[in-house]
N, CA, C and O of each residue as an XYZ file, in Angstrom:
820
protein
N      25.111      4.910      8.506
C      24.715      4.799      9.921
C      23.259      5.222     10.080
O      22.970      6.246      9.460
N      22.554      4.809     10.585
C      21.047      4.760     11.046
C      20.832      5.352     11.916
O      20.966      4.837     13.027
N      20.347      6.874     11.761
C      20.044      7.605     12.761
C      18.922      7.358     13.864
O      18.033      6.676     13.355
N      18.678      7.629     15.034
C      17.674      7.471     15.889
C      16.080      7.715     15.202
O      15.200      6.855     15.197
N      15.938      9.292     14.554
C      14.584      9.469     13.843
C      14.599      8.843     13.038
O      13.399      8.819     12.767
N      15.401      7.793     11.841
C      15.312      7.124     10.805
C      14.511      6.077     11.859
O      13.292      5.904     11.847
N      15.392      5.465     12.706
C      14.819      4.102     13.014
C      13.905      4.533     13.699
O      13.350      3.510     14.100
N      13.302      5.507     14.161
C      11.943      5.428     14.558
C      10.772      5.586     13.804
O       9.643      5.237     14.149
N      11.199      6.295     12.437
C      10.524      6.081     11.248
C      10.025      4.638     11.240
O       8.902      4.196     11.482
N      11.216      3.989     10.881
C      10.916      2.983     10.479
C      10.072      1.694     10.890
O       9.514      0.753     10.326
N      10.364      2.344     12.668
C       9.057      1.228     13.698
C       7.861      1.830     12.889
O       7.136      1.069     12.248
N       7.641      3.165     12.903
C       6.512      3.465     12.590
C       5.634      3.308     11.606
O       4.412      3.461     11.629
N       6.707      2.827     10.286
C       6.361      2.344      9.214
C       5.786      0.581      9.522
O       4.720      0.152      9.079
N       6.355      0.104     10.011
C       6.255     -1.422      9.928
C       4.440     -1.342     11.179
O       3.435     -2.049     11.101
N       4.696     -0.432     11.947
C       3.284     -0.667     12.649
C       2.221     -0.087     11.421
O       1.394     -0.916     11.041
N       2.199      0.611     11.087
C       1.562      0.965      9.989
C       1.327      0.072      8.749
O       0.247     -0.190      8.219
N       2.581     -0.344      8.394
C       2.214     -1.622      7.549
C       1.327     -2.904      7.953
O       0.406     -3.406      7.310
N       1.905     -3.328      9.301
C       1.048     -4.442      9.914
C       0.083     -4.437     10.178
O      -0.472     -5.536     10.161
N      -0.932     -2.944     10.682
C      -2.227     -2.524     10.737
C      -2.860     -2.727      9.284
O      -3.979     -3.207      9.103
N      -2.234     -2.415      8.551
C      -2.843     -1.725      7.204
C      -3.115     -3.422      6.088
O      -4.007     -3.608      5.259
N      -2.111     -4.286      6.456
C      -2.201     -5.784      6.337
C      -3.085     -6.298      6.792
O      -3.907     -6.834      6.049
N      -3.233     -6.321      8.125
C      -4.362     -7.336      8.534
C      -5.432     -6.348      8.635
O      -6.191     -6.796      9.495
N      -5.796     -5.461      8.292
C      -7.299     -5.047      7.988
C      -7.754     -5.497      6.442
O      -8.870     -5.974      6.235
N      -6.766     -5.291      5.374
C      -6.560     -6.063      4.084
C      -7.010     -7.358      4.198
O      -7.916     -7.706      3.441
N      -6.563     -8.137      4.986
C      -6.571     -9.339      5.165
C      -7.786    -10.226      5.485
O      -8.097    -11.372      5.161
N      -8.651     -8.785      6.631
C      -9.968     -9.445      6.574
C     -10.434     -9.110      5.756
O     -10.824    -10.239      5.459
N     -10.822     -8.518      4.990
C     -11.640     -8.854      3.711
C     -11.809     -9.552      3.221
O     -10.859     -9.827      2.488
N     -13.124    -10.571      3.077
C     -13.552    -11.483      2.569
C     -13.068    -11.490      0.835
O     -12.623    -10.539      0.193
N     -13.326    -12.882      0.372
C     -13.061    -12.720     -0.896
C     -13.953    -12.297     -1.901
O     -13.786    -11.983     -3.079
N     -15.080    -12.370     -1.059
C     -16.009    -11.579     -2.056
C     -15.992    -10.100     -2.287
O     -16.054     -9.407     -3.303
N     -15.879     -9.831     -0.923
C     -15.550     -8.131     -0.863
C     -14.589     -7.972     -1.429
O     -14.678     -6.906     -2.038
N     -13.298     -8.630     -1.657
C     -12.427     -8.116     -2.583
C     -12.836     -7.710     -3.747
O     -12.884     -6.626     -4.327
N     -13.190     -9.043     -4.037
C     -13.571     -8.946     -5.658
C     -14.425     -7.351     -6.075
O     -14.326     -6.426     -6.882
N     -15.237     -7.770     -4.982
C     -16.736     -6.177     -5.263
C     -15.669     -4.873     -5.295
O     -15.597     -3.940     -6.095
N     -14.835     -5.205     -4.043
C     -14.214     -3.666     -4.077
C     -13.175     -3.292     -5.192
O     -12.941     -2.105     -5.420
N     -12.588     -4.234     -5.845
C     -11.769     -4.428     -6.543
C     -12.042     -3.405     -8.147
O     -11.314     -2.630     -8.768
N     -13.926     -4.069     -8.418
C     -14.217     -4.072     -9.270
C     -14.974     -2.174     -9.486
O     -15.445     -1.752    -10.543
N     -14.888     -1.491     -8.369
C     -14.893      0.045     -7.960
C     -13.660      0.057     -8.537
O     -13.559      0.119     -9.762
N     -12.631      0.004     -7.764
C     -11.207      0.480     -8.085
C     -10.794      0.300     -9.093
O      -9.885      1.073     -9.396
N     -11.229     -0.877    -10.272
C     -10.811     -0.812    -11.781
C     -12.055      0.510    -12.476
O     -11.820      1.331    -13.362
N     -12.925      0.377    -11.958
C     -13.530      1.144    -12.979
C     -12.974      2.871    -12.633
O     -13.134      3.698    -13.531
N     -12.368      3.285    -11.368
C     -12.164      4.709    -11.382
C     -10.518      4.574    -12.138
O      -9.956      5.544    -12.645
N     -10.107      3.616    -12.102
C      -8.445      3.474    -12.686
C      -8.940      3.317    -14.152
O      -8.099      3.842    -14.881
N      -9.657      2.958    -14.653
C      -9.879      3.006    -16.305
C     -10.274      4.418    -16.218
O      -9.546      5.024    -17.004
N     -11.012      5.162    -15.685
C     -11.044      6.518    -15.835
C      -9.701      7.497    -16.041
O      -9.731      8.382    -16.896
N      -8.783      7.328    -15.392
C      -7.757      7.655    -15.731
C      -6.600      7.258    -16.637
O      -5.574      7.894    -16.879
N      -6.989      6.065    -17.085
C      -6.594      5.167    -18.148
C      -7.043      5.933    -19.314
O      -6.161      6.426    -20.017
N      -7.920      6.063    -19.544
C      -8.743      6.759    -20.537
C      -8.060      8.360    -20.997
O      -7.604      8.748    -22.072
N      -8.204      8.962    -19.843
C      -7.868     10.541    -19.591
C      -6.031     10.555    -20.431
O      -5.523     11.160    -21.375
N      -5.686      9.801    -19.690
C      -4.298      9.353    -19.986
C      -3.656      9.214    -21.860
O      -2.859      9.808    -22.585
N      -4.514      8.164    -21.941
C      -4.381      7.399    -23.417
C      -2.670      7.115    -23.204
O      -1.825      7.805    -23.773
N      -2.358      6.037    -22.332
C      -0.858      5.863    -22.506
C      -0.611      4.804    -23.296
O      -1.170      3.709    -23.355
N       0.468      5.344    -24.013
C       1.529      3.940    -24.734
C       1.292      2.705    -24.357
O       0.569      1.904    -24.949
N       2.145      2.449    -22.956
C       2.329      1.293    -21.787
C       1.917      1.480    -20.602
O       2.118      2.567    -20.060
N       1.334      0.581    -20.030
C       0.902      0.687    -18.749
C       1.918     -0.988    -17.982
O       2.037     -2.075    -18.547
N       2.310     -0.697    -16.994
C       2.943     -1.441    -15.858
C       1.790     -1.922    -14.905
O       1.339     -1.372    -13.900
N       1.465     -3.032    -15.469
C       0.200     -3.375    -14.124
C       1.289     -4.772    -13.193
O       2.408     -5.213    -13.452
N       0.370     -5.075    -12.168
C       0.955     -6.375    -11.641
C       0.233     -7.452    -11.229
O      -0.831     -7.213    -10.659
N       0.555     -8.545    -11.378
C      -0.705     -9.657    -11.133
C      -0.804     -9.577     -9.588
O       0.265     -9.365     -9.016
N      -1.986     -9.719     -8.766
C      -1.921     -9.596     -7.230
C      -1.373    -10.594     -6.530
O      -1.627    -11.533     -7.283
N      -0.603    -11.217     -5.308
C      -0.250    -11.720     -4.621
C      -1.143    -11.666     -2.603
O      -1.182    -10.705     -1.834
N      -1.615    -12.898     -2.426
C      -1.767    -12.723     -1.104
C      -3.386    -11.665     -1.428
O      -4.074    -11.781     -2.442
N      -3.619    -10.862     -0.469
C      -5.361    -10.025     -0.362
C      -5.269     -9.110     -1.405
O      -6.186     -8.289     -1.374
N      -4.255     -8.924     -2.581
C      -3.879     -7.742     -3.228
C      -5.048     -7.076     -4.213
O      -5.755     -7.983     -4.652
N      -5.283     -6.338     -4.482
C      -6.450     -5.501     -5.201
C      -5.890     -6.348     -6.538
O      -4.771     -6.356     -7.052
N      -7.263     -7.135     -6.931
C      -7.498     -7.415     -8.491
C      -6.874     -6.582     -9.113
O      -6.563     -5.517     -8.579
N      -6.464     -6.951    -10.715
C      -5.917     -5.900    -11.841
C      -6.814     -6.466    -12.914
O      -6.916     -5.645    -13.825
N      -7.287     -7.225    -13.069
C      -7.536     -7.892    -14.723
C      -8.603     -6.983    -15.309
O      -8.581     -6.897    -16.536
N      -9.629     -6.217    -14.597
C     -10.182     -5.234    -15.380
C      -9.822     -3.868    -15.072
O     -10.546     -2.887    -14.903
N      -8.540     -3.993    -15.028
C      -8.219     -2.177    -15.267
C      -6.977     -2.584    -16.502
O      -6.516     -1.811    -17.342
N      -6.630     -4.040    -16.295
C      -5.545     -4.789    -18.466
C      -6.635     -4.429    -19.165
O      -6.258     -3.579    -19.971
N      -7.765     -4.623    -19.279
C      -9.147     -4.840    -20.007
C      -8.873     -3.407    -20.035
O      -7.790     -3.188    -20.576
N      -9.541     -2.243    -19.598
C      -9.474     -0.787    -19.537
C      -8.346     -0.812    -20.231
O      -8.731     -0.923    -21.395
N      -7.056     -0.772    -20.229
C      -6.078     -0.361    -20.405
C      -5.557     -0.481    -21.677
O      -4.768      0.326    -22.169
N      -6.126     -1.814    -22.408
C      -5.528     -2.854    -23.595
C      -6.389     -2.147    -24.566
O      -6.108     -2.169    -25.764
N      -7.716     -1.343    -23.984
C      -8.945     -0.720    -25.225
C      -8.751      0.540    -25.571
O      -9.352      1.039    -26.523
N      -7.635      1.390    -24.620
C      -7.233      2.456    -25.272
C      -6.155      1.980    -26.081
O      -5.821      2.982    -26.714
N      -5.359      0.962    -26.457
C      -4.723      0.653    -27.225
C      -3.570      0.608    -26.392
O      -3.063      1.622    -26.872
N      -2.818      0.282    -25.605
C      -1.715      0.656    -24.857
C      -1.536     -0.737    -24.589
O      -2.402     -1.612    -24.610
N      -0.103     -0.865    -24.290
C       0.800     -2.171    -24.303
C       0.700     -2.438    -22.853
O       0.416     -1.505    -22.102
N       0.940     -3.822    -22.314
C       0.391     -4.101    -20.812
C       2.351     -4.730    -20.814
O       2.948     -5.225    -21.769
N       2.896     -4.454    -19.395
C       3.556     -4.811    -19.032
C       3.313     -5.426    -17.612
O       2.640     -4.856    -16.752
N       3.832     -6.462    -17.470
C       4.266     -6.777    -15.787
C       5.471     -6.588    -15.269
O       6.212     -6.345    -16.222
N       6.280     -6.559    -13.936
C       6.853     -6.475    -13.489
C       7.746     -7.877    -13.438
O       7.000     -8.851    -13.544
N       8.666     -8.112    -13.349
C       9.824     -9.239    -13.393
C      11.008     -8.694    -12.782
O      11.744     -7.781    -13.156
N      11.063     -9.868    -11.177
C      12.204     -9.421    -10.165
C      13.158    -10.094    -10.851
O      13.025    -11.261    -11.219
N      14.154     -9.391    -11.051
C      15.644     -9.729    -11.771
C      16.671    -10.712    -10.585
O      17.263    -11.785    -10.704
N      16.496     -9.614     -9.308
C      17.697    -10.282     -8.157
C      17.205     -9.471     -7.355
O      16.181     -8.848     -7.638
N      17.819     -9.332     -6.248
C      17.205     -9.191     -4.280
C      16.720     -7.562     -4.893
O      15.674     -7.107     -4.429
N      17.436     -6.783     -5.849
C      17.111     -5.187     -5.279
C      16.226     -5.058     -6.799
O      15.513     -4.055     -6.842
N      16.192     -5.916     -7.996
C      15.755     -5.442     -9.419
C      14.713     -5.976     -9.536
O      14.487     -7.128     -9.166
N      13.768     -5.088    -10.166
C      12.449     -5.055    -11.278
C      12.845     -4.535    -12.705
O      13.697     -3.666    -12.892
N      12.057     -5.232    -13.789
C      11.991     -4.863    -14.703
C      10.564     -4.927    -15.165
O       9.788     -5.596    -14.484
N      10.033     -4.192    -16.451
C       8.833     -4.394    -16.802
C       9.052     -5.163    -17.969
O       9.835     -4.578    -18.717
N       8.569     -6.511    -18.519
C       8.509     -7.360    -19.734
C       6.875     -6.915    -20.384
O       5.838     -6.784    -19.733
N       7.038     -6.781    -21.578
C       5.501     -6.677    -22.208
C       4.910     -8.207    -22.039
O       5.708     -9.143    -21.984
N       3.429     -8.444    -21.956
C       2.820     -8.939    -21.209
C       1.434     -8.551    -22.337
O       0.931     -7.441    -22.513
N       1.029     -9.947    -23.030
C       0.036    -10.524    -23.671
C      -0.860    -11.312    -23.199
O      -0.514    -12.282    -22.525
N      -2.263    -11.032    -23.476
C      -3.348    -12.225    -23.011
C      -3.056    -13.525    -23.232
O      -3.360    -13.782    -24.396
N      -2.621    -14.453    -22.689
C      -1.995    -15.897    -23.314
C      -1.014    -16.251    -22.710
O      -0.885    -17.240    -21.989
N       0.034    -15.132    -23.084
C       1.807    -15.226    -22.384
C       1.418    -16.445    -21.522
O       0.199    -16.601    -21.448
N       2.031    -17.183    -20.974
C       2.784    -17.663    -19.687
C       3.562    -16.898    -19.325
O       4.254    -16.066    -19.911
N       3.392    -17.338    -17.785
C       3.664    -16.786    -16.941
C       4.782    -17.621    -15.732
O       4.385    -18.728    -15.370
N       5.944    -17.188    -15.207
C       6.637    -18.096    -14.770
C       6.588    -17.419    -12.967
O       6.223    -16.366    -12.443
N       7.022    -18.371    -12.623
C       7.013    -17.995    -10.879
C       8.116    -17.029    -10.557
O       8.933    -16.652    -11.398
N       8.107    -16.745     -9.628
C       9.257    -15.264     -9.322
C       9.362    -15.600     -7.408
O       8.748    -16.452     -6.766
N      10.327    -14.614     -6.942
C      10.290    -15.071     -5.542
C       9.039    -13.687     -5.282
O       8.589    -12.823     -6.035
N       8.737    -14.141     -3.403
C       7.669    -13.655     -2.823
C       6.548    -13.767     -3.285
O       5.778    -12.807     -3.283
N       6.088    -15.381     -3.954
C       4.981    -15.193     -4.529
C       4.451    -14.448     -5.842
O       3.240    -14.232     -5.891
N       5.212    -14.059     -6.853
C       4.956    -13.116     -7.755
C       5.167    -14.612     -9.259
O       5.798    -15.662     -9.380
N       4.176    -13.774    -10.108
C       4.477    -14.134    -11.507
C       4.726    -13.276    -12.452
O       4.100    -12.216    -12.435
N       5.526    -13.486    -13.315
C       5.956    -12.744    -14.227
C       6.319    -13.202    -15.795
O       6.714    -14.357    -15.955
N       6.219    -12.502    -16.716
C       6.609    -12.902    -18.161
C       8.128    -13.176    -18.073
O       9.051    -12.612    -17.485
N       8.024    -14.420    -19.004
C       9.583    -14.854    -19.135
C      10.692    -13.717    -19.481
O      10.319    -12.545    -19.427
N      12.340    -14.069    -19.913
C      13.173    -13.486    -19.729
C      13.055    -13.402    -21.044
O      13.814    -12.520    -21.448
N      12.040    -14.258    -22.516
C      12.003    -14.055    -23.917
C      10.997    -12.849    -23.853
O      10.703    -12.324    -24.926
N      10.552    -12.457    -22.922
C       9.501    -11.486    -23.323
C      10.177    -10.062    -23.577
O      10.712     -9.759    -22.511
N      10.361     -9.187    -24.393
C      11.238     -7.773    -24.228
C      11.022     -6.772    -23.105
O      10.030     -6.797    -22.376
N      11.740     -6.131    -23.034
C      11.830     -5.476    -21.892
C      11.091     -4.066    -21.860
O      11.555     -3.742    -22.953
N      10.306     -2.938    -21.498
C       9.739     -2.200    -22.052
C       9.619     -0.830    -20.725
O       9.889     -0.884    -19.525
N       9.169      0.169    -21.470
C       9.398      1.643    -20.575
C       8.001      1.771    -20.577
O       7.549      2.317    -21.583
N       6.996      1.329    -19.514
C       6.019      1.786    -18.969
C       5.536      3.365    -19.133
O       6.473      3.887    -18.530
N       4.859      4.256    -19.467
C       4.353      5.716    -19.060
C       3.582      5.836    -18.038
O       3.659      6.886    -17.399
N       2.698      4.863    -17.643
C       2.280      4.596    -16.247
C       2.538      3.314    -15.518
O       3.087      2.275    -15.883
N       2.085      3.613    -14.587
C       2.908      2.924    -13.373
C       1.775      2.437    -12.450
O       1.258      3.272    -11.708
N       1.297      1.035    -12.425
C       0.175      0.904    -11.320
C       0.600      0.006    -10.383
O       1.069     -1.072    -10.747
N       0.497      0.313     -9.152
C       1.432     -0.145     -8.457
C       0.434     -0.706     -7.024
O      -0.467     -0.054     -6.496
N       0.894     -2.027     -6.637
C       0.404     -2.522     -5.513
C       0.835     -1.410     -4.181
O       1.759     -0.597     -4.136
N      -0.132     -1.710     -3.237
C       0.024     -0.605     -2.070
C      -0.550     -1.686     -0.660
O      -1.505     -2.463     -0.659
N       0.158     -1.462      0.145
C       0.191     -1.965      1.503
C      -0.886     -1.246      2.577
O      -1.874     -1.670      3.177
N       0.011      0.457      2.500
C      -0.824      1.183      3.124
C      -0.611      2.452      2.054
O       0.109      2.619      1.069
N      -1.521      3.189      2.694
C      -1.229      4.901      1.930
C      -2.120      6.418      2.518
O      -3.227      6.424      3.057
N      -1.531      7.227      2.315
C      -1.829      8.448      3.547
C      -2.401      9.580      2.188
O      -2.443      9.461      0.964
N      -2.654     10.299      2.824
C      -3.268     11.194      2.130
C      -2.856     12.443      1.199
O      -3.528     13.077      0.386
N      -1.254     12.596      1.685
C      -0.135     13.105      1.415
C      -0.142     12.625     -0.226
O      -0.191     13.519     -1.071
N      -0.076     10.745     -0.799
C       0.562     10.859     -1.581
C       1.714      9.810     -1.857
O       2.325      9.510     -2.883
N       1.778      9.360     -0.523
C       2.841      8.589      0.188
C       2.548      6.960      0.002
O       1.345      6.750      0.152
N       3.056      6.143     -0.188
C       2.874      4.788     -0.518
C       3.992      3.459      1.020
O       5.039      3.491      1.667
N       3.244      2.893      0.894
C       3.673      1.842      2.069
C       3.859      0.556      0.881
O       2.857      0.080      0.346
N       4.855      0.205      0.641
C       5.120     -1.668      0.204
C       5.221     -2.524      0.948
O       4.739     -2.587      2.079
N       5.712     -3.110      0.526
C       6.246     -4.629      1.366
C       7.538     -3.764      2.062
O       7.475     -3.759      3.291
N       8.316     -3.273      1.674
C       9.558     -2.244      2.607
C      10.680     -3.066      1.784
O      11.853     -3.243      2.113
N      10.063     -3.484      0.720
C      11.764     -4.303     -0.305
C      12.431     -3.110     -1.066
O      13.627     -3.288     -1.299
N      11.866     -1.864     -1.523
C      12.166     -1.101     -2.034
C      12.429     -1.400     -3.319
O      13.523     -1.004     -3.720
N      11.271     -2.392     -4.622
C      11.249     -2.547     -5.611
C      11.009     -1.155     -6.469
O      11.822     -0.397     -6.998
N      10.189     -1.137     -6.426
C       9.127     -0.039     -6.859
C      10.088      1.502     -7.043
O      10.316      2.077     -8.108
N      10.461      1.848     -5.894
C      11.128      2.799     -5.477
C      12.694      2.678     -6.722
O      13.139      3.702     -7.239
N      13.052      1.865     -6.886
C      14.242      1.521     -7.297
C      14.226      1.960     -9.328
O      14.911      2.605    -10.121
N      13.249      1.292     -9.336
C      12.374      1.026    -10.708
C      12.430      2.075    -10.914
O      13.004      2.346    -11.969
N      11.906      3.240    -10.097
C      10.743      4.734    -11.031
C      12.488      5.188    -10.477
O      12.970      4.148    -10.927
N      13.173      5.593    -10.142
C      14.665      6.225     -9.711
C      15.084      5.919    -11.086
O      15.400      6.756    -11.932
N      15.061      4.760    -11.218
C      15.932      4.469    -12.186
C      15.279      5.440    -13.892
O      16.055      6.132    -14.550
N      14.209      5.302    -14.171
C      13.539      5.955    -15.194
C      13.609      7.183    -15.005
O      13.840      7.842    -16.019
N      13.456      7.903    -13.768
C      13.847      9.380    -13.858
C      15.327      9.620    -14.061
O      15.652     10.769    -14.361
N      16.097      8.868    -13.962
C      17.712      8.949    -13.710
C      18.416      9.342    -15.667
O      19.319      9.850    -16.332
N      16.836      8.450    -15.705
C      16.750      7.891    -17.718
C      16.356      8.865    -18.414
O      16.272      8.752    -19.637
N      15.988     10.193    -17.665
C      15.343     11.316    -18.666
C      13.591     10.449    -18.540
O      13.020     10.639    -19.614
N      12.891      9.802    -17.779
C      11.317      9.314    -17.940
C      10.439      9.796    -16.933
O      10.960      9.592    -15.836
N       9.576     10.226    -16.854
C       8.749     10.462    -15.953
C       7.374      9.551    -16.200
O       6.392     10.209    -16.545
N       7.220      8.333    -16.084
C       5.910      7.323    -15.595
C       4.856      8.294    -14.816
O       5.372      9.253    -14.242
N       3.455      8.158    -14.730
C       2.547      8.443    -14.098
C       2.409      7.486    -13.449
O       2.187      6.408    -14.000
N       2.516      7.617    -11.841
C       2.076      6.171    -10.914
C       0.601      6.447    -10.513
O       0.140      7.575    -10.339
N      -0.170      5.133    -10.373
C      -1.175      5.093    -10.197
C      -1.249      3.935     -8.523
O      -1.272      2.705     -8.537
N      -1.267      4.680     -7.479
C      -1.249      3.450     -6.290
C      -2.968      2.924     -6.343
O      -3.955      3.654     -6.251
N      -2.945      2.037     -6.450
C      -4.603      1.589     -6.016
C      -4.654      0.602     -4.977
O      -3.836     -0.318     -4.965
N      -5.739      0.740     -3.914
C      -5.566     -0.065     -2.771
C      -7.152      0.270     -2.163
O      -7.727      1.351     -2.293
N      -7.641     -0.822     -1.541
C      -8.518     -0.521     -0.776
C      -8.827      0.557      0.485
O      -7.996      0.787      1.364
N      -9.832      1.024      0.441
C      -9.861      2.549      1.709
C     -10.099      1.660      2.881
O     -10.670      2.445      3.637
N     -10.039      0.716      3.410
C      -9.220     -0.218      4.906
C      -7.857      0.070      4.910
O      -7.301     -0.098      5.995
N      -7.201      0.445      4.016
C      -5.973      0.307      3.882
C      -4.871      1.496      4.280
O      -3.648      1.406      4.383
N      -6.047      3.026      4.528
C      -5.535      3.694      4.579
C      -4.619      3.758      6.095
O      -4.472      2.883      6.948
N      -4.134      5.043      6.037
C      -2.941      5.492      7.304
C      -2.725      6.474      7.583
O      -2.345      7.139      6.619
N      -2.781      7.271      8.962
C      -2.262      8.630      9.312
C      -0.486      9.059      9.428
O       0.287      8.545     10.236
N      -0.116     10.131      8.390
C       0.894     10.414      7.901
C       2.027      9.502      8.406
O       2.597      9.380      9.490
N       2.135      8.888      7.162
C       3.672      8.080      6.743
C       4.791      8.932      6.689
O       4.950      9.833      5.866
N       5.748      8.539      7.816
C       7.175      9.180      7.581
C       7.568      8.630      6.495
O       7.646      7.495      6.025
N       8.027     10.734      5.907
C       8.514     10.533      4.343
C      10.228     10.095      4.716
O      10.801     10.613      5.675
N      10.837      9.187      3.905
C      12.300      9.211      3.700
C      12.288      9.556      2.443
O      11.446      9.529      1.545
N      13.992     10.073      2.600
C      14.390     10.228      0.787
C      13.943      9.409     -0.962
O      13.666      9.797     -2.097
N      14.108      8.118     -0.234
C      14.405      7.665     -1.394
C      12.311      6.801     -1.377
O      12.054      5.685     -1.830
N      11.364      7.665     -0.804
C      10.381      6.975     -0.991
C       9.277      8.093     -2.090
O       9.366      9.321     -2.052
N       8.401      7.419     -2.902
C       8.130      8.160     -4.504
C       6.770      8.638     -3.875
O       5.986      8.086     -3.102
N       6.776      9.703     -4.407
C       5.298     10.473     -4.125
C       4.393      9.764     -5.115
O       4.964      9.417     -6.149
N       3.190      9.495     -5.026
C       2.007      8.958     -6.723
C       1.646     10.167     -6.866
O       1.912     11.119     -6.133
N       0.816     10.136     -8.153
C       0.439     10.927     -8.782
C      -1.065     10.965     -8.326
O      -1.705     11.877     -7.804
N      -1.541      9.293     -8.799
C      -2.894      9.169     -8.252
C      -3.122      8.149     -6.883
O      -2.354      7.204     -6.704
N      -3.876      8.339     -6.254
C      -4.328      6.636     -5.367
C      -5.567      6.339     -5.114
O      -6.355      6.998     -4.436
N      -5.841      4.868     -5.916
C      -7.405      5.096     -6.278
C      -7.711      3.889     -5.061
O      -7.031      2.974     -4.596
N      -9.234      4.448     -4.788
C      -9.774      3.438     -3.742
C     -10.976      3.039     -4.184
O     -11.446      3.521     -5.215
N     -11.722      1.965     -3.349
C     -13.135      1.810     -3.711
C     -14.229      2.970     -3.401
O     -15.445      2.791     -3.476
N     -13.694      4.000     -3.096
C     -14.323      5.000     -2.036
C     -14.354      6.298     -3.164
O     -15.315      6.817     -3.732
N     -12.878      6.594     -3.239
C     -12.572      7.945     -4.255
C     -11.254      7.773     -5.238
O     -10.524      6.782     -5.216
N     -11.131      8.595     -5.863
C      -9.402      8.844     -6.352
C      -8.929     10.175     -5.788
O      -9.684     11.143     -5.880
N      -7.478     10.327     -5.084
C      -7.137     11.059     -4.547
C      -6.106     11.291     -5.202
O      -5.105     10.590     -5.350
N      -6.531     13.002     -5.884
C      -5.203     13.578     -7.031
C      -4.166     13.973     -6.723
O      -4.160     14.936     -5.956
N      -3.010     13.473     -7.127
C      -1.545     15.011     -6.689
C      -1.120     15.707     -7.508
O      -0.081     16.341     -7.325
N      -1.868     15.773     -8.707
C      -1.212     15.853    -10.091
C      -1.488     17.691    -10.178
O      -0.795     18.454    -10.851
N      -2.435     18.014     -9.485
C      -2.114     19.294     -9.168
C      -4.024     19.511     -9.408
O      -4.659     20.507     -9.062
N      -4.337     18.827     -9.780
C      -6.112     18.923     -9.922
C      -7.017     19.088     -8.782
O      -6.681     19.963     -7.984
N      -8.367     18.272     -8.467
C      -8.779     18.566     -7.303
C      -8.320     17.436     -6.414
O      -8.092     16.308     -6.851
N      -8.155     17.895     -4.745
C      -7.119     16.965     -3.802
C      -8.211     15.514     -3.979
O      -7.639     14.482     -3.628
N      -8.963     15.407     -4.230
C      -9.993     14.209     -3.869
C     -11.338     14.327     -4.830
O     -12.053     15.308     -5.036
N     -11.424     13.039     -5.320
C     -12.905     12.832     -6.143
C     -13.529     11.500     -5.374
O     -13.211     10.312     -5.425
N     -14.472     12.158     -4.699
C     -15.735     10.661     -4.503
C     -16.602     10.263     -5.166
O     -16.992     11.024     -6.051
N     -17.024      9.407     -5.077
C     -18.191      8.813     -5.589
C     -18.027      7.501     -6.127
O     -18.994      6.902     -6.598
C-alpha cells in the first residue's frame, strides 16, 4: 500500500526529474560533446586511482553524457569494459563488451552486447543520471534498473564502486531518499567530482 509521504515523494521525484530533463535537453550538441569531454577526463581520474578489474559503462541514449573516452581511460588501466543488457521489464545484466563487438538493440532505446557475450561482475559501476543532489542521491528514468543490479551484487557478497556522471544543469535540491534507492560513491560533473567515499565532500576545477 502506498503511503501518502511515499506518493508525495514520488510527485516530487518526477518534478525533479522533468526539470532536470529538459534542462539536459537544451544542451546543444556541441556543448554536450565539450561537457562530456570534462566529465571523461575527471572519471579517468578515478579510473586510474581505482585500477579496477571491470568497469560497467553504458552507451548513451537520448542527451545522455558521452562514455567513449572514459572505455578509452578505462581499457588503459587494463580493465575489462562491460555494458549493461536489459534481460525483461525489471533485469540488467552486465555482458563484457569489446571494441568491435556488435551491438544489438534493447527496449527504451538502449544497445547492448549479445546474449553470446559472457556475463561479468563489474567492480565499478558508471552509471547514467537524470538528476542528482548533493547528498549522493541519484534520479533515473524511475525503472529501477540500476537499483536492482547493485542489490543484487551486494545480496552476492560484492560491493561495485558507482560512479554517477551527469552534467552540473542536471543538478537538484534534496531528492527524497526511499529504501530501495543506492547512495554513489562518486558524481562527476563538468564542473567538479563530488566524493562520498569518505574523502573531501567536493573537488573543483
Amino acid at each position: 500500500m502506498t503511503t501518502p509521504h511515499a506518493a508525495v515523494d514520488a510527485m516530487n521525484k518526477a518534478t525533479q526529474r522533468g526539470q532536470a530533463l529538459k534542462r539536459r535537453n537544451a544542451l546543444s550538441e556541441a556543448e554536450r560533446a565539450r561537457l562530456s569531454e570534462a566529465i571523461a577526463e575527471r572519471a579517468g581520474d578515478i579510473m586510474v586511482s581505482l585500477l579496477p578489474d571491470c568497469v560497467a559503462l553504458y552507451r548513451p541514449i537520448g542527451s545522455e553524457c558521452e562514455t567513449r573516452a572514459i572505455m578509452v581511460k578505462a581499457t588503459s588501466t587494463g580493465a575489462e569494459v562491460a555494458l549493461p543488457a536489459i534481460i525483461d521489464k525489471t533485469t540488467i545484466l552486465f555482458r563484457r563488451f569489446m571494441p568491435g563487438d556488435t551491438l544489438v538493440a534493447g527496449g527504451f532505446g538502449t544497445t547492448f552486447p549479445s546474449a553470446r557475450a559472457p556475463t561479468v561482475e563489474p567492480d565499478v559501476i558508471v552509471l547514467p543520471v537524470v538528476a542528482f543532489d548533493r547528498n549522493g542521491t541519484r534520479l533515473g528514468y524511475g525503472r529501477g534498473f540500476y537499483d536492482r543490479a547493485i542489490a543484487r551484487q551486494r545480496a552476492a557478497g560484492r560491493s561495485p564502486k558507482l560512479i554517477g556522471i551527469a552534467f552540473s544543469v542536471q543538478e537538484v535540491e534534496g531528492i527524497p531518499q526511499e529504501p530501495h534507492d543506492v547512495r554513489l560513491d562518486w558524481i562527476v560533473t563538468d564542473k567538479e567530482v563530488l566524493d562520498f567515499t569518505g574523502g573531501p565532500a567536493a573537488r573543483g576545477g
